[in-house]
C-alpha positions as a LaTeX table, in Angstrom:
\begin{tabular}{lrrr}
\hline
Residue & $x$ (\AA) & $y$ (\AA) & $z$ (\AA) \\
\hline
Unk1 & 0.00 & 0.00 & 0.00 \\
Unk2 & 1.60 & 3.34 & $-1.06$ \\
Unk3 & 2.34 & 6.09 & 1.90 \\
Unk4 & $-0.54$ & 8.67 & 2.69 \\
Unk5 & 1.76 & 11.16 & 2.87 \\
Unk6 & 5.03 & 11.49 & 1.33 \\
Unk7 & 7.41 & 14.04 & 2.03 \\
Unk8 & 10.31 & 14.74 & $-0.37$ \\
Unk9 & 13.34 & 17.14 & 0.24 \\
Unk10 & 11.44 & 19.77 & 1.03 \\
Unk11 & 12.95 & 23.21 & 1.36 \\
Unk12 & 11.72 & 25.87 & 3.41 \\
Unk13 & 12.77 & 29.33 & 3.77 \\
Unk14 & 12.74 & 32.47 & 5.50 \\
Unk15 & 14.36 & 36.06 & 3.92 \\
Unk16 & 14.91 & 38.09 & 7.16 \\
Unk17 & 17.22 & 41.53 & 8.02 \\
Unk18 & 19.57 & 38.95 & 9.71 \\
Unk19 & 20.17 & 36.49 & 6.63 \\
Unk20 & 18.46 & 33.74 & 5.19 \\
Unk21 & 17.13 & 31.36 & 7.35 \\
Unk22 & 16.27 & 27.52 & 6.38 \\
Unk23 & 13.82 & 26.59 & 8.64 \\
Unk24 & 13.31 & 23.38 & 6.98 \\
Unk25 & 16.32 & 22.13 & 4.79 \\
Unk26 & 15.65 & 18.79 & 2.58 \\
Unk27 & 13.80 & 16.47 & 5.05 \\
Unk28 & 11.95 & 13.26 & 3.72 \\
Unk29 & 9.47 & 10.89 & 5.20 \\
Unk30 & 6.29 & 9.15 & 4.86 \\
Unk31 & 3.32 & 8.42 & 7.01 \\
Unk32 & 1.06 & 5.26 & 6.13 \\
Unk33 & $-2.75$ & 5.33 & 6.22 \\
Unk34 & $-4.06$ & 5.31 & 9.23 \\
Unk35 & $-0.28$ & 5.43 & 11.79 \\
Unk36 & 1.10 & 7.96 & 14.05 \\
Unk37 & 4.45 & 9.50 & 13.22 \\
Unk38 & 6.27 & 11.70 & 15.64 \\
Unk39 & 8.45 & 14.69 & 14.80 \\
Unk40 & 10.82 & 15.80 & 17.87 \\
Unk41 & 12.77 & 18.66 & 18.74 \\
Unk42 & 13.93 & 21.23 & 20.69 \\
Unk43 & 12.28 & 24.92 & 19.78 \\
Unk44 & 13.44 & 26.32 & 16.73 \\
Unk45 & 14.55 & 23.14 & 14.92 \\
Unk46 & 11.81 & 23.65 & 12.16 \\
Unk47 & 9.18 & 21.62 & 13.42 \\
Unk48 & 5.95 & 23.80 & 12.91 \\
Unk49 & 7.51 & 24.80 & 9.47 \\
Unk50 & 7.49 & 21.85 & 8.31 \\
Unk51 & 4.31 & 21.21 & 9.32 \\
Unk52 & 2.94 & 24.61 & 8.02 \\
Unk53 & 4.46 & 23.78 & 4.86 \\
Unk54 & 2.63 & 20.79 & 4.34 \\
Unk55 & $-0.69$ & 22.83 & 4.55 \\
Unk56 & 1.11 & 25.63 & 2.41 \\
Unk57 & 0.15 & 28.07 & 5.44 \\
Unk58 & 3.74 & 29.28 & 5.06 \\
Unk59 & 3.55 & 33.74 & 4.87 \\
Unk60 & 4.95 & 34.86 & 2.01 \\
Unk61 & 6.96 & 36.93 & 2.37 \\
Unk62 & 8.97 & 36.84 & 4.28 \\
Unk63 & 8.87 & 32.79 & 3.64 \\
Unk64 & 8.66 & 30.65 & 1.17 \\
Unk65 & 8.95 & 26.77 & 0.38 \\
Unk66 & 11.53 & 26.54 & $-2.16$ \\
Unk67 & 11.70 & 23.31 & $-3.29$ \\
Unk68 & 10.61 & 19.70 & $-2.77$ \\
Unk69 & 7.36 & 17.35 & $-2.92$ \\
Unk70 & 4.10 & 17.21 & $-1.04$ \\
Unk71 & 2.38 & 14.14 & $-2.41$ \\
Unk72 & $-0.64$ & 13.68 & $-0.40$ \\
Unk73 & $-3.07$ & 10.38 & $-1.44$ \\
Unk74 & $-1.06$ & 10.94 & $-4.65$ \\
Unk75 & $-0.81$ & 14.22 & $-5.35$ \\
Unk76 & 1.60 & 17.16 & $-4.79$ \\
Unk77 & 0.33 & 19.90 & $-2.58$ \\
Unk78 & 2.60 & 22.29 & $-3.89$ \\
Unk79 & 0.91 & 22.16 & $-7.23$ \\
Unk80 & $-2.39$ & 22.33 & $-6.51$ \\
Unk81 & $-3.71$ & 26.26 & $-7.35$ \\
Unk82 & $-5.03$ & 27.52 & $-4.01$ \\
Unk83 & $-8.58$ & 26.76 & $-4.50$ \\
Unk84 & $-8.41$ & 23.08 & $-4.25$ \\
Unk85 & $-5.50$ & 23.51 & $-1.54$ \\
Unk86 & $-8.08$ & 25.10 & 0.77 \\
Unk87 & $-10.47$ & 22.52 & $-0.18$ \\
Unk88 & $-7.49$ & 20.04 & 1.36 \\
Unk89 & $-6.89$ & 22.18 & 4.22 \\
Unk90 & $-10.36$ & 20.49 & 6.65 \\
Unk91 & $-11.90$ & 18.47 & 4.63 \\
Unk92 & $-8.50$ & 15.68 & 4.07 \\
Unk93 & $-6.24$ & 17.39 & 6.40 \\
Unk94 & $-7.30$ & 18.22 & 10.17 \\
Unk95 & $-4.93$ & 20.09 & 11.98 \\
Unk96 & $-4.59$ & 20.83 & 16.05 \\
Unk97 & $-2.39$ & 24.30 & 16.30 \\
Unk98 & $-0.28$ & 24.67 & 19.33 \\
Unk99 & $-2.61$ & 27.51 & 21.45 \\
Unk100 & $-6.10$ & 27.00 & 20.91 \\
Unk101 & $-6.85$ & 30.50 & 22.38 \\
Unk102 & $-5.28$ & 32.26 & 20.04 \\
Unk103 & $-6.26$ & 29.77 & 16.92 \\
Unk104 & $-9.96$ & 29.99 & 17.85 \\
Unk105 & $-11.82$ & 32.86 & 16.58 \\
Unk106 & $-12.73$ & 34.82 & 19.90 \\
Unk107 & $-15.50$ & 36.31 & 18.53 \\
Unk108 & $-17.22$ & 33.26 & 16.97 \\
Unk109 & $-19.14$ & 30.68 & 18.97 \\
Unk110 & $-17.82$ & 27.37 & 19.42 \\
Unk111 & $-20.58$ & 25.95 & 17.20 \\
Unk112 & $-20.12$ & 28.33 & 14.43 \\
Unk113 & $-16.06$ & 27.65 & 14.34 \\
Unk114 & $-17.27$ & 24.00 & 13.58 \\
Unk115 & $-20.21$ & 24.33 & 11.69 \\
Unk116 & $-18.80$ & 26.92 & 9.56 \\
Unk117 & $-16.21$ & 23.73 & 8.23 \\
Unk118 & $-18.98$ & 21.79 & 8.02 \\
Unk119 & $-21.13$ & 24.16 & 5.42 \\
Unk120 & $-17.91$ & 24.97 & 3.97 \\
Unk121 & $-16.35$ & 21.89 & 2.79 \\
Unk122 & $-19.66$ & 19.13 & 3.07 \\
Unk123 & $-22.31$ & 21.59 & 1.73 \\
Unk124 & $-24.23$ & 20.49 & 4.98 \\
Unk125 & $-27.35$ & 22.68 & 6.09 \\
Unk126 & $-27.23$ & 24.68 & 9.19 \\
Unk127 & $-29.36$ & 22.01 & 11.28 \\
Unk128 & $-27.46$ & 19.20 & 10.13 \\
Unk129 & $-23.87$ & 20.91 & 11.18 \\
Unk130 & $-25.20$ & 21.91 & 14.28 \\
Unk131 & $-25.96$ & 18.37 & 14.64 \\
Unk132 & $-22.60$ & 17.00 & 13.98 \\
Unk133 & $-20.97$ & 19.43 & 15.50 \\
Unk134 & $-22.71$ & 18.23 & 18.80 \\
Unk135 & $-22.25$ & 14.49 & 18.37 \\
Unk136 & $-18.13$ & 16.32 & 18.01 \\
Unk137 & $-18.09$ & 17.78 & 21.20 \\
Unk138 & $-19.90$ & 14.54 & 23.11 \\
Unk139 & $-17.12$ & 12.59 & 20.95 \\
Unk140 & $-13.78$ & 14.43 & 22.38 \\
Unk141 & $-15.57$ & 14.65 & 26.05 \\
Unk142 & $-17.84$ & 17.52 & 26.45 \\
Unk143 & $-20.80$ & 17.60 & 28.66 \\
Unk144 & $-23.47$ & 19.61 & 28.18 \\
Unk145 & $-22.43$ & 19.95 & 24.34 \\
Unk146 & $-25.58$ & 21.45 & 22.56 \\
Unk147 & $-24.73$ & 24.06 & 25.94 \\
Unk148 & $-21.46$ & 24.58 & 24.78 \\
Unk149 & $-22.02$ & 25.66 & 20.83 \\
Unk150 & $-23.56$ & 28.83 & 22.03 \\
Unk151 & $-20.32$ & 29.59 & 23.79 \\
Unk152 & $-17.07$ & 31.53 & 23.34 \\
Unk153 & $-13.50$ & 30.31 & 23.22 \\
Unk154 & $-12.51$ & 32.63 & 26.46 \\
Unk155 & $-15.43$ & 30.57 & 28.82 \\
Unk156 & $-14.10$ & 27.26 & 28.30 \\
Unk157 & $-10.60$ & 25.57 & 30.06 \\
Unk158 & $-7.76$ & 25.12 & 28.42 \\
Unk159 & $-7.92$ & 21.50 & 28.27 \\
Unk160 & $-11.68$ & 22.50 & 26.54 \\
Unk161 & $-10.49$ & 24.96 & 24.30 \\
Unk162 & $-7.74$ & 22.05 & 23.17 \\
Unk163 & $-10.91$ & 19.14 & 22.82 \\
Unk164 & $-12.76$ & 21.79 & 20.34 \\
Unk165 & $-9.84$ & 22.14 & 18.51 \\
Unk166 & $-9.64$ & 18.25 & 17.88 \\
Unk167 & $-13.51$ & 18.36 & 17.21 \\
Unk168 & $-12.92$ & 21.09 & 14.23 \\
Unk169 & $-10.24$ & 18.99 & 13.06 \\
Unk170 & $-12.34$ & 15.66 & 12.93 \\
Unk171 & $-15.54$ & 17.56 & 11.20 \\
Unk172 & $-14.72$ & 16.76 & 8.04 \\
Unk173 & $-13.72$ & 12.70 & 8.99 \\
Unk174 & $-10.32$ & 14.12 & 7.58 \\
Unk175 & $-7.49$ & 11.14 & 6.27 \\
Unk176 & $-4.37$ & 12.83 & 8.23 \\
Unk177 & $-4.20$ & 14.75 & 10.94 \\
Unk178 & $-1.42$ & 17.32 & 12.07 \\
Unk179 & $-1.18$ & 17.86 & 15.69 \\
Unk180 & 1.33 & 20.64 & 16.52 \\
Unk181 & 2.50 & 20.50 & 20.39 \\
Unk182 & $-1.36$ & 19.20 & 21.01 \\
Unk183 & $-0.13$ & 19.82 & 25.01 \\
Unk184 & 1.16 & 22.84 & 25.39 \\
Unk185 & 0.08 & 25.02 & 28.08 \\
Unk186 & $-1.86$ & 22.49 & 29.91 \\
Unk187 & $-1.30$ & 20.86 & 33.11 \\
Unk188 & 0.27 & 16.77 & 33.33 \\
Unk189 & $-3.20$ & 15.44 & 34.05 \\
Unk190 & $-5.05$ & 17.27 & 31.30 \\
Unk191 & $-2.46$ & 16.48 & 28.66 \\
Unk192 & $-2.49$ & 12.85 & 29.50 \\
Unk193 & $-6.77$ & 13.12 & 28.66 \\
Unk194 & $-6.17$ & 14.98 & 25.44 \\
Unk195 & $-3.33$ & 12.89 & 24.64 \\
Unk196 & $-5.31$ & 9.61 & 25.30 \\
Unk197 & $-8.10$ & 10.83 & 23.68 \\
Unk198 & $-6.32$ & 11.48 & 20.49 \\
Unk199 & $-5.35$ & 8.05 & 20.19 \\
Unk200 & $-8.08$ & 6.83 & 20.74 \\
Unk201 & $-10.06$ & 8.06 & 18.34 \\
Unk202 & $-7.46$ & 8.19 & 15.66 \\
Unk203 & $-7.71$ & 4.42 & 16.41 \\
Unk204 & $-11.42$ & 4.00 & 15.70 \\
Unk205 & $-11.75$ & 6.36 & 12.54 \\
Unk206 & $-8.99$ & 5.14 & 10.99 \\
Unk207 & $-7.07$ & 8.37 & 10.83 \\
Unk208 & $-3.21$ & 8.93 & 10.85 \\
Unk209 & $-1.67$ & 11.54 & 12.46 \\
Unk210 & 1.20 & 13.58 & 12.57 \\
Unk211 & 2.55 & 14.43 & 16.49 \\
Unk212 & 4.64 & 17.60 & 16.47 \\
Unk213 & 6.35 & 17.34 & 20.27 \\
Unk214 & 9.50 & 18.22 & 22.29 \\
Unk215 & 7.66 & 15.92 & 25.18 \\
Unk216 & 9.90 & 12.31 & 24.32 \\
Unk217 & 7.76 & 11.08 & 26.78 \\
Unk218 & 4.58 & 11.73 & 24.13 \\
Unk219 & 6.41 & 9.54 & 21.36 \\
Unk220 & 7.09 & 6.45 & 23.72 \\
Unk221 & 3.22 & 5.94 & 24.19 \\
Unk222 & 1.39 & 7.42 & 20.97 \\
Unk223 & 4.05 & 7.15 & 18.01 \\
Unk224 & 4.59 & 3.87 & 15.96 \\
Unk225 & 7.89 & 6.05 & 14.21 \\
Unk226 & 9.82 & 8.52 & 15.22 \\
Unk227 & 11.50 & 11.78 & 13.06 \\
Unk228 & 13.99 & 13.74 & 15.20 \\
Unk229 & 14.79 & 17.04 & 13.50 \\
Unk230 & 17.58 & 19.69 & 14.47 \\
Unk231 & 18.18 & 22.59 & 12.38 \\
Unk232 & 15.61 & 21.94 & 9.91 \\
Unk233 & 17.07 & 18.04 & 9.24 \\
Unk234 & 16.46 & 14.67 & 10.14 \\
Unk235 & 19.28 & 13.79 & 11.84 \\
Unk236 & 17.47 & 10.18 & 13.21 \\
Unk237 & 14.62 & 8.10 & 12.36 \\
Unk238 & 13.13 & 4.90 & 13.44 \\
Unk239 & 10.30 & 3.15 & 14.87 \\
Unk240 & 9.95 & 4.75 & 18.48 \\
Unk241 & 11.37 & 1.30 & 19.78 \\
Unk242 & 14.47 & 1.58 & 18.00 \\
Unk243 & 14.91 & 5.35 & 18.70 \\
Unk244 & 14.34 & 4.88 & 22.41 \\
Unk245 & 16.46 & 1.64 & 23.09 \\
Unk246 & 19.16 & 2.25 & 19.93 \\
Unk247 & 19.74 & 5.53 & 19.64 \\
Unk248 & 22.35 & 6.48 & 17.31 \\
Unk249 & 22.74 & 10.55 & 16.82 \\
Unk250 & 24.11 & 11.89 & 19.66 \\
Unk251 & 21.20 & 14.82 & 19.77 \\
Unk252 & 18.63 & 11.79 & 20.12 \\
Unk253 & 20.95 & 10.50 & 23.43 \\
Unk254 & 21.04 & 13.51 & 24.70 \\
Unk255 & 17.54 & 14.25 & 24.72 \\
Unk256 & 15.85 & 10.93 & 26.13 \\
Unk257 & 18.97 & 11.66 & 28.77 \\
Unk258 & 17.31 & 15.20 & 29.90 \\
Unk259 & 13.80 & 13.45 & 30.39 \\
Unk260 & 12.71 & 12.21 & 34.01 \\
Unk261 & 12.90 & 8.59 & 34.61 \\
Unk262 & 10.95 & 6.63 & 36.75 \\
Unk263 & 13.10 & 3.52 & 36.34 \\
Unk264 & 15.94 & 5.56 & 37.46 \\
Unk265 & 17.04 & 6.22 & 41.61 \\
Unk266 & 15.20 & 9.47 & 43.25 \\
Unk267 & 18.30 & 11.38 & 43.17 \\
Unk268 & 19.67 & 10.59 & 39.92 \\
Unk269 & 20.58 & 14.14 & 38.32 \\
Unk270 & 19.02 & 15.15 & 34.88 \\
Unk271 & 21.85 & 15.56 & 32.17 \\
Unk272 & 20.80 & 18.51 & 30.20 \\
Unk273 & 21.44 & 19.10 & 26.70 \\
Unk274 & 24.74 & 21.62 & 27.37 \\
Unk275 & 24.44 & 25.05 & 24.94 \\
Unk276 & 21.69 & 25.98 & 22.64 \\
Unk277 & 20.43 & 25.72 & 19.23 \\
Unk278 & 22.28 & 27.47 & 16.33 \\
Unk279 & 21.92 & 30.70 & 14.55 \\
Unk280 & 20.00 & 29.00 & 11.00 \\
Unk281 & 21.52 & 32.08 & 9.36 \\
Unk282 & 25.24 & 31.19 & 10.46 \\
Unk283 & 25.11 & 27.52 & 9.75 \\
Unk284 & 28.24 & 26.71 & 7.70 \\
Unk285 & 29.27 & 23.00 & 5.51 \\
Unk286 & 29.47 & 20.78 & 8.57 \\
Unk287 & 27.37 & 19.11 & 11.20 \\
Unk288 & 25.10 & 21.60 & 13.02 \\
Unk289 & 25.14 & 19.74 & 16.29 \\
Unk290 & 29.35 & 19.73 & 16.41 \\
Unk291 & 29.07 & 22.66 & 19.51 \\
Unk292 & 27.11 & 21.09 & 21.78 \\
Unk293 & 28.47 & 17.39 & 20.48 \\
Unk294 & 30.85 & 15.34 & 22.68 \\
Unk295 & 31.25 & 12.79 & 19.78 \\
Unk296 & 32.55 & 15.90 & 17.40 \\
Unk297 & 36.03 & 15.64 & 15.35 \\
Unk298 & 37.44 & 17.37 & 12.79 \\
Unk299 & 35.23 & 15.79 & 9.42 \\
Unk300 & 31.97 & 17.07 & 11.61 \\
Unk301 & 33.11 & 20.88 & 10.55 \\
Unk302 & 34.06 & 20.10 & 7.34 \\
Unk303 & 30.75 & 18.00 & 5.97 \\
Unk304 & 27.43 & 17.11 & 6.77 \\
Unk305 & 26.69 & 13.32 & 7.45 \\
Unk306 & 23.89 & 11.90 & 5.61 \\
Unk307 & 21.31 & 9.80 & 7.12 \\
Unk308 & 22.63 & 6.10 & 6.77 \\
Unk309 & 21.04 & 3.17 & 7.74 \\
Unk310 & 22.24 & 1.92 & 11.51 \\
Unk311 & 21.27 & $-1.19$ & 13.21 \\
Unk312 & 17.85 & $-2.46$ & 12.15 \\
Unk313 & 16.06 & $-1.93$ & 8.64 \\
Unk314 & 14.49 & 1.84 & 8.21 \\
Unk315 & 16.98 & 3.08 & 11.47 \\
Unk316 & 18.36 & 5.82 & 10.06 \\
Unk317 & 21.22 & 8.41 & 11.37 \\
Unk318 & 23.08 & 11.14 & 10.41 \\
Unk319 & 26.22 & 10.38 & 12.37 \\
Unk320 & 29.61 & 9.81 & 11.28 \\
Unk321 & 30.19 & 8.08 & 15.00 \\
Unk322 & 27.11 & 6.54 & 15.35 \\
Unk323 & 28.99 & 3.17 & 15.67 \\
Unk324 & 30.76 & 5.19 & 18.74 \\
Unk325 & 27.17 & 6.37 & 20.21 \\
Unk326 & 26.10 & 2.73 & 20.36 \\
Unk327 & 29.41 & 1.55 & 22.09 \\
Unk328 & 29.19 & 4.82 & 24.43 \\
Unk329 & 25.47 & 3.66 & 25.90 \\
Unk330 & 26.27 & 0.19 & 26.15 \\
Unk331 & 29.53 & 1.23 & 28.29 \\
Unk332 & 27.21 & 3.47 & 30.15 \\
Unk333 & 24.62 & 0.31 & 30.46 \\
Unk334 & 26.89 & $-2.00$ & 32.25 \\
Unk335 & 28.57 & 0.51 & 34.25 \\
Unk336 & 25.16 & 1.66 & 35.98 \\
Unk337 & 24.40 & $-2.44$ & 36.41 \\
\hline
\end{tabular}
């Protein structure tokens, strides 16, 4: 069965005061009908761009997607002239933005946000959206739901606010949906609930899904395989098993290693990832992550590796020492037994 969605080196761009920045800079992947791929990162390694370019939501200027392929169910996004792209945008693609309160309309109802995508992309009547749109809100876990269409973003929780946006997404019984940092902002209990119910109902419509995250703990539980970008690149991908038990890029180590464990003693220190992310406009021939890298020699500033298959079939890194990361952990493994 071909991919659902198929991402090929796609370029994306930003022309700023500073320099030119390349928010996203040739990454490739694919997501199969009906799974749930995760794309990690720290903030500002091009995750939302890449998802914004997707949905060709990208503002021009100052950006700009220079080059690459969309295909989507067979056909490339980029292509498409704007008319049928919006038609894409709801009806085949759903997606959850990072801060509902400021991605909801705050002077729309709740109901007319949804039943406005209804009308809009299913031709439905104004009874029968107002219908779906309350078997939406009794779907993602809102009481009182025919209550709730006749309110306005600012009288509903954040964890509410975040369980419309998933309703507005679902309307349309969309084929992908694009979730980016579906969490933010809410407390651990809540984003458990939303993060649950996601899966869930991805599950029992059938939908795939796209999980834009920083939270490793997020990709453990919901994502079948993993993309972990830095600097607009891949620089590891994998089925979340291999990129939590094998991981080969030293950025991928260094992140599950800043993440609480519960297997680990009380008083076991976090290891932070030491330094930040680079300037995008300053980024010379070699490996971006070479500053904050304790696996960095002298090729690292001199070329970029490419992503190369490591251990199992479809683990990829972009390592030249990725044989030494492996080694590294195991040493690490058998020194803590």
């Amino acid at each position: 069965m071909p991919p659902l969605l198929e991402v090929r080196d796609l370029h994306t761009e930003f022309r700023t005061g500073a320099g030119v920045v390349r928010a996203v800079d040739g990454i490739s992947y694919t997501v199969d009908p009906g799974e749930t791929v995760a794309i990690v990162g720290e903030s500002g390694s091009g995750k939302s761009v890449e998802a914004l370019s997707i949905m060709r939501l990208i503002p021009n200027p100052p950006g700009r997607i220079v080059s690459g392929e969309v295909l989507f169910d067979g056909r490339d996004l980029r292509k498409l002239p704007e008319e049928e792209m919006r038609a894409v945008r709801g009806r085949d693609i759903g997606m959850v933005f990072q801060e509902p309160m400021t991605s909801l309309n705050p002077v729309l109802t709740i109901g007319r946000q949804i039943t406005e995508t209804l009308e809009q992309h299913q031709g439905a009547t104004r009874e029968d959206a107002e219908k779906r749109a309350i078997e939406l809100l009794e779907m993602v876990g809102i009481a009182d739901s025919r209550r709730r269409l006749r309110q306005y973003p600012h009288q509903l929780s954040g964890g509410m606010r975040q369980r419309v946006m998933i309703a507005v997404a679902l309307a349309c019984n969309p084929k992908l949906i694009i979730a980016d940092e579906p969490t933010t902002a809410l407390d651990v209990t809540i984003q458990a609930q939303i993060l649950e119910l996601m899966k869930s109902l991805t599950q029992r419509l059938g939908v795939a899904q796209i999980i834009i995250t920083h939270n490793l703990g997020v990709v453990a539980r919901y994502a079948s395989r993993v993309n972990v970008m830095y600097a607009g690149r891949i620089v590891e991908a994998g089925t979340a098993e291999a990129i939590y038990h094998d991981p080969r890029h030293p950025y991928t180590v260094a992140l599950l290693k800043s993440v609480p464990r519960l297997d680990q003693p009380r008083r076991a220190r976090l290891d932070p990832v030491e330094g930040s992310p680079p300037d995008l406009t300053k980024l010379d021939g070699g490996c971006a992550f070479r500053p904050r890298c304790r696996f960095a020699v002298d090729k690292c500033a001199t070329a970029y590796p490419r992503l190369e298959t490591v251990g199992e079939p479809g683990h990829l890194a972009a390592c030249f020492r990725s044989g030494e990361v492996a080694a590294a952990r195991e040493n690490t493994r058998e020194s803590a037994a």
